[in-house]
C-alpha positions in Angstrom: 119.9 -139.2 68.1 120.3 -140.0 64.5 117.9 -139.4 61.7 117.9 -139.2 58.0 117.6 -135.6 57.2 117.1 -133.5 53.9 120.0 -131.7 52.4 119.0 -131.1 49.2 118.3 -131.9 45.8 118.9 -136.0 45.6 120.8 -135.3 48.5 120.2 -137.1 52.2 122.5 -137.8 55.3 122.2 -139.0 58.5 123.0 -136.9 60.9 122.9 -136.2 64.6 120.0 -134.2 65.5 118.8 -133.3 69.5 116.5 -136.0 70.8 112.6 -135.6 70.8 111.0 -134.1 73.9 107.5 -133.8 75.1 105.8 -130.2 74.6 102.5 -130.9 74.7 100.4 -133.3 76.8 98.8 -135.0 74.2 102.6 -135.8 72.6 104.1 -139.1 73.0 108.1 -140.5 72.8 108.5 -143.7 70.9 111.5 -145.3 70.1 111.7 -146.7 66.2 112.4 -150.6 65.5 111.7 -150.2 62.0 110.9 -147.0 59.7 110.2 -146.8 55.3 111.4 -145.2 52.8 108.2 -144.3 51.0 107.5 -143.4 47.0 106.3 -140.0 48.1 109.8 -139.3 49.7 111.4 -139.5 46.6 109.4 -136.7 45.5 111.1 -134.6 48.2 114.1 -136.4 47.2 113.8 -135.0 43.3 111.0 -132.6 42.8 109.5 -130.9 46.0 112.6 -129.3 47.6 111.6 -125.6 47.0 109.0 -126.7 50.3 112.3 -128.6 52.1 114.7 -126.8 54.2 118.5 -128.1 55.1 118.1 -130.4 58.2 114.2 -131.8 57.9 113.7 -135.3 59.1 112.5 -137.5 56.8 109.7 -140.3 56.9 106.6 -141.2 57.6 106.4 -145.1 58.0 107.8 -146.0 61.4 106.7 -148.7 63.9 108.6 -148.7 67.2 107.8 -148.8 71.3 106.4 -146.2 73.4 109.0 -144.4 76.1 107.0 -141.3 77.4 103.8 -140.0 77.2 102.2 -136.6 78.4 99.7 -135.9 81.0 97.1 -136.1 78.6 97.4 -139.3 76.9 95.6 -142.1 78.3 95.2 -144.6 75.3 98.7 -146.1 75.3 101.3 -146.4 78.0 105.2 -146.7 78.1 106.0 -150.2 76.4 103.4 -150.4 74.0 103.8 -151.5 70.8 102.6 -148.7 68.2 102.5 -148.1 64.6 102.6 -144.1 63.5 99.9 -143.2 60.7 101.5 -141.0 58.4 99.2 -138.4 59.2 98.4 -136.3 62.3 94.8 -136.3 63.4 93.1 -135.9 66.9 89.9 -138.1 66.3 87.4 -135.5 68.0 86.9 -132.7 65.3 83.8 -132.5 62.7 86.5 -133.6 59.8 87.9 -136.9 62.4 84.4 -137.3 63.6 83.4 -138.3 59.8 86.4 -140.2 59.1 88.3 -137.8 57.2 91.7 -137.9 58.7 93.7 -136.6 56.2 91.2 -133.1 56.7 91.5 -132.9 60.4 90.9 -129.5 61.5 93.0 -129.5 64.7 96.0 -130.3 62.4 95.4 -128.9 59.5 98.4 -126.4 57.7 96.4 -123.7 57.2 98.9 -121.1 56.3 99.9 -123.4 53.2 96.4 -124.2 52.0 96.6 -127.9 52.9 95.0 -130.8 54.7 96.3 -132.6 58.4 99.8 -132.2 59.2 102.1 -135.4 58.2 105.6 -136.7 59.3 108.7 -135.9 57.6 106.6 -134.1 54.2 107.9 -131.0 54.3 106.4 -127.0 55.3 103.5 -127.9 52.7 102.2 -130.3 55.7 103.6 -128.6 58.6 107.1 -129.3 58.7 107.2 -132.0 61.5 110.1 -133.6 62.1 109.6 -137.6 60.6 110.1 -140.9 61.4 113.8 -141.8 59.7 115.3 -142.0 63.5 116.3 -143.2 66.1 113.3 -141.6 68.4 110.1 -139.6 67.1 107.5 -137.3 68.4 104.0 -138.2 68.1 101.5 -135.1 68.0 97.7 -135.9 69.3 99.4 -139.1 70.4 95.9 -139.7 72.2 94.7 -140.5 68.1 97.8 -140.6 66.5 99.0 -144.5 66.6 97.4 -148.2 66.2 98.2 -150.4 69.0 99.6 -153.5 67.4 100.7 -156.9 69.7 103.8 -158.3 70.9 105.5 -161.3 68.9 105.3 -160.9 64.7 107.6 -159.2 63.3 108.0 -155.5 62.2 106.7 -156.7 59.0 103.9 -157.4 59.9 102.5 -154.1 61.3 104.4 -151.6 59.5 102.3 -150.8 56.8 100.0 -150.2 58.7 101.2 -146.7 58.9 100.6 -145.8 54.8 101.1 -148.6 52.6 98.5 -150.7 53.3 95.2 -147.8 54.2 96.8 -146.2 51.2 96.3 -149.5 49.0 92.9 -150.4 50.3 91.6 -146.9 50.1 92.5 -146.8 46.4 90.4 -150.3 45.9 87.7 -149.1 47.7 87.3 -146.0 45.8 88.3 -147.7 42.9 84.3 -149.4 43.5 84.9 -152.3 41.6 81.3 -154.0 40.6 80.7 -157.9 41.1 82.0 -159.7 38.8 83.9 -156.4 37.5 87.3 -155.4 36.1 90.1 -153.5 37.6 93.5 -151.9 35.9 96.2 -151.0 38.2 98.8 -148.6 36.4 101.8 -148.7 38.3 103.6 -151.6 40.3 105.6 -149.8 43.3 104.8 -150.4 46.8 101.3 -148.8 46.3 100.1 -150.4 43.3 101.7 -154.3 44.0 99.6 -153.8 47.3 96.7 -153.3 46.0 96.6 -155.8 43.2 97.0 -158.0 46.8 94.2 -156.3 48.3 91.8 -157.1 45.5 92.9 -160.4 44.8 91.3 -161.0 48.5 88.0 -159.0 47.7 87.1 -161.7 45.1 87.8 -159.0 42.1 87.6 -161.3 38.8 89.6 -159.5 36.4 93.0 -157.7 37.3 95.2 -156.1 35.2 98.3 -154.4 36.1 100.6 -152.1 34.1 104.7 -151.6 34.3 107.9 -151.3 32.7 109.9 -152.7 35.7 111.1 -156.2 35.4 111.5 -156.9 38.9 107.6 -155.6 40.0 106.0 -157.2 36.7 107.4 -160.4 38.0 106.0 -160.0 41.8 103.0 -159.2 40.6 102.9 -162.1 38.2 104.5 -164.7 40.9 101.2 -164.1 42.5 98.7 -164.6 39.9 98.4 -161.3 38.4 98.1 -160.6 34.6 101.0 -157.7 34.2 101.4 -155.8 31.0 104.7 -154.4 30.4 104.2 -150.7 29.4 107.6 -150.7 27.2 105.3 -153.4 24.9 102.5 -151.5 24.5 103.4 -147.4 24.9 101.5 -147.4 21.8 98.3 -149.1 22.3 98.0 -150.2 25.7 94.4 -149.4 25.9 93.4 -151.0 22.6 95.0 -154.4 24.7 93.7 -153.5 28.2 89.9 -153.1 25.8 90.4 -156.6 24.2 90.9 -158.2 27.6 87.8 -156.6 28.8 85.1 -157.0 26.4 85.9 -154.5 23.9 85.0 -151.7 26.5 87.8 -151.0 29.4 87.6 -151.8 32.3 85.1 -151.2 35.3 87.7 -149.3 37.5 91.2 -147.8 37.2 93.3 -147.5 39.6 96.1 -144.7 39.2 99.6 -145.6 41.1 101.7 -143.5 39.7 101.4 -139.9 40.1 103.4 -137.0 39.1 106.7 -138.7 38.2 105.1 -140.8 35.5 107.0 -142.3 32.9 106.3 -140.8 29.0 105.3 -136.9 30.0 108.9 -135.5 28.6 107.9 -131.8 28.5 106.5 -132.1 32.7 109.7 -133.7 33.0 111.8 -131.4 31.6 109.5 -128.6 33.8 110.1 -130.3 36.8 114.3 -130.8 36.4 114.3 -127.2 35.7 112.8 -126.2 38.7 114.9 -128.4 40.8 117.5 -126.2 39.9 115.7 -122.3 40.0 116.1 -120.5 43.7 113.5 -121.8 46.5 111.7 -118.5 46.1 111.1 -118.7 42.8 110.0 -122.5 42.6 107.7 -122.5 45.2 105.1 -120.2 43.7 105.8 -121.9 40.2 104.6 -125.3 41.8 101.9 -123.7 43.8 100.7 -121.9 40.4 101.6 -124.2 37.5 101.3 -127.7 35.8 104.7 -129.0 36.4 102.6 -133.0 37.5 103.9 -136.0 34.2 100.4 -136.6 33.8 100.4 -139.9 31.6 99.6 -141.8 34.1 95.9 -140.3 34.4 95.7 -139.6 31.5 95.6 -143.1 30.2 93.1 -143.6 33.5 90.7 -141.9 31.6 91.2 -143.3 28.2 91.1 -146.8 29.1 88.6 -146.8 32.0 85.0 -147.8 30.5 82.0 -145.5 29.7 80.3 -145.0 33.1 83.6 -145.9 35.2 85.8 -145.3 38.0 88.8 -144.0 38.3 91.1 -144.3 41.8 94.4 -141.6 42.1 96.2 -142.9 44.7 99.4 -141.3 42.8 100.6 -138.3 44.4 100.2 -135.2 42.5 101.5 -131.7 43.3 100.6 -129.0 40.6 97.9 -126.6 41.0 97.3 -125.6 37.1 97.6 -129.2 35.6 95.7 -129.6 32.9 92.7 -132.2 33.0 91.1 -133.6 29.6 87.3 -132.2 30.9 85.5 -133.4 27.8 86.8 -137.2 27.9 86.2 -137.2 31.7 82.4 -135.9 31.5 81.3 -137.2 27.8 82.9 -140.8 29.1 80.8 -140.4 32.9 83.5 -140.9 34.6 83.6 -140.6 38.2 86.9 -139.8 39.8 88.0 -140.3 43.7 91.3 -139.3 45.0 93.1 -138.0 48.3 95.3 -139.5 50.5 94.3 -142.3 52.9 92.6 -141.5 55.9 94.5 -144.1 58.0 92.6 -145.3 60.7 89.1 -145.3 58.9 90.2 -149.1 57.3 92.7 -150.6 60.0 89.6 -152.6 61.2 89.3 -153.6 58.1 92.5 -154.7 57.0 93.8 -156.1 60.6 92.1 -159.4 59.8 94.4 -160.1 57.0 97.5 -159.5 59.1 97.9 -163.3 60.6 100.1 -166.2 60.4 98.6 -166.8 57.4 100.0 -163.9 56.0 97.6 -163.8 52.7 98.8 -160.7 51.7 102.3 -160.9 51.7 103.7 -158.5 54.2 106.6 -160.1 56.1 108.3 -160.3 52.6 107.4 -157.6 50.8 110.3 -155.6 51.4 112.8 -156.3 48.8 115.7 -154.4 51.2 116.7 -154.0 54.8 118.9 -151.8 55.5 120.8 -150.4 58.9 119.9 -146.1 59.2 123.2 -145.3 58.4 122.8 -146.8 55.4 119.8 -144.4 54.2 121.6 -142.0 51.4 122.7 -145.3 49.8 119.0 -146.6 50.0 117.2 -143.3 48.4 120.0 -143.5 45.6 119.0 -146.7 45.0 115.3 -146.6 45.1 115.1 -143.6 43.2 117.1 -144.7 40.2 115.4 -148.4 40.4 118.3 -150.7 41.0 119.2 -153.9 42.6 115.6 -154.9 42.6 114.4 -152.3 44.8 110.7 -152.1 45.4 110.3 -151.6 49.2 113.0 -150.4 51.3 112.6 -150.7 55.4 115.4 -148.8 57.5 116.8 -150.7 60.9 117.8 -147.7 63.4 119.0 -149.9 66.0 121.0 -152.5 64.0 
């Protein structure tokens, strides 16, 4: 089959790779309609390859039909419609059994230190091979995939698999009071889909913050008050204070993560290490503070006294620095992780209709055939041609 695999640094092709088979009984074959390039694979893209190897398959947004299952997989059935989480989780152990999916303890990558195994995201989270491909094997396939219907469009489902859990989660930790304020820092995928998401939860007061022309406008299309971050660099949180009462907001929501814009010295940390030997890299990242932490930091200086703050921003180093006296003389409290997928899809399925309120079946800016897929990260990495969203066709 063909897949988009990892070659190295800002470096992708697709390439033929042997098909998926079933090794386990609770595995399951599907074939993929429609798979994502997601912001977190461009940090495998530019920063994470000292946990990449040559060849890895890449992605963990994919939507497609089920071909095989094995003997112990009775929940779906060859021709199903499914929708991959992007995380690996069997749904019976003490972590699934309290919702915590991204902690499962069947899947968990113990040997590296970290949480539930995921698709394509390298040996820090198991090494499995992802969902940029033709074909894809699902692990604990008995857990592992939402049955969606027949009829709407790939659009409609897909982000089901990260996007959307990952957007909802962030609002929901975010714990927004009635009547309250919320500041979204960051307008990719992740943070224009939850501006959407608390639009539809009645929040009065959203702010969001770019420097993007094309994601300031989609967020604005739809109603939201965007600040653009090349404006203000200097006092966006005296602005974000004066339109909310002089005090910050209730809740900030951090959609940035460790590729923020204005931390030149972690950037300058991180290019350099894109460029030292694997063996040296990996126990710098494992070790040091090589995360752009602007981003949070301004989290914590323009949430209010008493707030919330959301990460929802992916962040990889182990020694980063944290400003401890703003964060506990300000009360803040502070919720992070990644989504636990399947916890919200009853919650979010009701807003997947005709209706289409929150603006799924156009939210990718690009669609693109699989061969197509270095092109795509080059573009989606550096921020051209509009690029917000980016959805991969392996079939044509």
């Amino acid at each position: 089959m063909k897949a988009v695999t990892w070659q190295g640094h800002r470096d992708v092709s697709v390439e033929e790779v042997a098909d998926p088979i079933i090794k386990e009984p609770n595995d399951a074959i599907i074939k993929v309609t429609s798979t994502n390039i997601c912001g977190s694979d461009l940090h495998l893209y530019e920063t994470m390859g000292a946990f990449m190897s040559p060849g890895d398959v890449l992605g963990h947004e994919a939507i497609g039909i089920v071909l095989e299952i094995g003997s112990e997989v009775s929940r779906i059935r060859p021709g199903d419609r499914v929708v991959v989480p992007f995380q690996i989780s069997c749904g019976r152990c003490w972590m699934c059994e309290r919702s915590l999916y991204t902690q499962c303890e069947t899947t968990q990558v113990r040997g590296e230190g970290s949480g539930a195994a995921l698709f394509g995201y390298s040996k820090l989270y198991g090494q499995v091979p992802g969902g940029q491909a033709e074909y894809l094997r699902v692990p604990e396939a008995q857990f592992t995939h939402i049955l969606v219907p027949e009829g709407p469009p790939d659009d409609r489902f897909i982000y089901l698999s990260d996007v959307l859990p990952t957007a909802w989660q962030a609002v929901e930790y975010a714990g927004v009071p009635d009547g309250g304020s919320l500041l979204i820092l960051g307008l990719g995928p992740i943070g224009d889909m939850a501006s959407r998401i608390a639009q539809q939860k009645w929040i009065d007061t959203i702010i969001a913050v770019d420097l993007v022309d094309e994601r300031l406008a989609r967020a604005r299309d739809r109603g939201i008050q965007a600040i653009d971050l090349r404006d203000h660099e200097d006092d966006l949180a005296a602005v974000v204070r004066a339109l909310t009462d002089g005090r910050g907001p209730d809740s900030v929501i951090d959609a940035v993560g460790m590729e923020a814009h204005g931390s030149p010295a972690a950037a300058f940390a991180q290019r350099v290490a894109t460029v030292l030997p694997d063996a040296v890299t990996e126990p710098l990242m494992k070790k040091a503070g090589l995360d752009r932490l602007s981003a949070v930091y301004t989290a914590i200086e323009t949430v209010r006294r008493g707030g919330t703050v959301s990460l929802s921003g992916v962040y990889g180093g182990m020694a980063d620095p944290m400003p401890m006296m703003s964060l506990f003389d300000k009360q803040i409290q502070l919720r992070m992780g990644q989504a636990n997928v399947k916890r919200w899809i009853p919650d979010i399925m009701p807003f997947l209709t005709d209706e289409d309120p929150l603006g799924v079946e156009e939210f990718a800016t690009h669609r693109l055939p699989l061969a197509d897929a270095a092109k795509a990260y080059e573009v989606f990495q550096n921020k051209e041609d509009g690029a917000i969203k980016i959805m991969l066709k392996p079939w044509g």
